[in-house]
N, C-alpha and C positions, 0 to 999 in steps of 0.2 A: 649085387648085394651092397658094395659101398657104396655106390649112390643114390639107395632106398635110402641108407641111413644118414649119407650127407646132406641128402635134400631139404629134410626136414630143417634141419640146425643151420640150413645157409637162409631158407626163408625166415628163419625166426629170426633170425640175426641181422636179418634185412629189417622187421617189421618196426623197429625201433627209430623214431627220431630227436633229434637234437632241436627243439624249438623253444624258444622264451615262453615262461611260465605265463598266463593268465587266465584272470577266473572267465567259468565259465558263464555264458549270454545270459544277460540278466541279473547277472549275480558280482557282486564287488568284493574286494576286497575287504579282509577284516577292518573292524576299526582301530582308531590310533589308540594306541598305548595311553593311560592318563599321565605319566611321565616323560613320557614321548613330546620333543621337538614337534616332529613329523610321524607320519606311516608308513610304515616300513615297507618295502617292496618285496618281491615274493623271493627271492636271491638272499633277503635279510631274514628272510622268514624262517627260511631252510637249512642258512647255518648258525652250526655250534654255538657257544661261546666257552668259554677254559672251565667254568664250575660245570657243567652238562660232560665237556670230553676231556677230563684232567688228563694232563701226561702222566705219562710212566714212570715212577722212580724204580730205577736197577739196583738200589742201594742195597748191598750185601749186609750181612753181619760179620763185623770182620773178630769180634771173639765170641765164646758161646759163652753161658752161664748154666750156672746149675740153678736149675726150677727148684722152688719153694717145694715144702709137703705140704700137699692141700688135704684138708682133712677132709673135704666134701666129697674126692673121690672116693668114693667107694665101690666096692664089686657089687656087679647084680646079685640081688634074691634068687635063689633056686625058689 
């Protein structure tokens, strides 16, 4: 029984390779950026940059405040 269920997950885990990115026969790469020096390779393509994955701020609130009365809350309509 475990090795109906290992087999699967060891073949798939096989079927995965590590090889440099390139487009497929025929086909090229995008073109250069109009601000772009050069064209970016597919490694540049693929990552981030800091506006797309901002870090995280942990920044607590270190006192509270008492909220305003907002007059606009109001209860539902029956």
């Amino acid at each position: 029984m475990r090795v109906a269920l290992l087999l699967p997950l060891l073949l798939l885990a096989a079927c995965g390779q590590k090889v440099g990115l390139t487009p497929k026969q025929g086909r090229s790469l995008p073109v250069k950026p109009e601000a772009a020096t050069a064209t970016p390779t597919p490694d540049q393509l693929l990552s981030t940059d800091t506006q797309a994955r901002p870090k995280r701020s942990d920044e607590q609130l270190t006192r509270s405040k008492k909220r305003d009365e907002d007059k606009f809350d109001l209860p539902p309509q029956a």
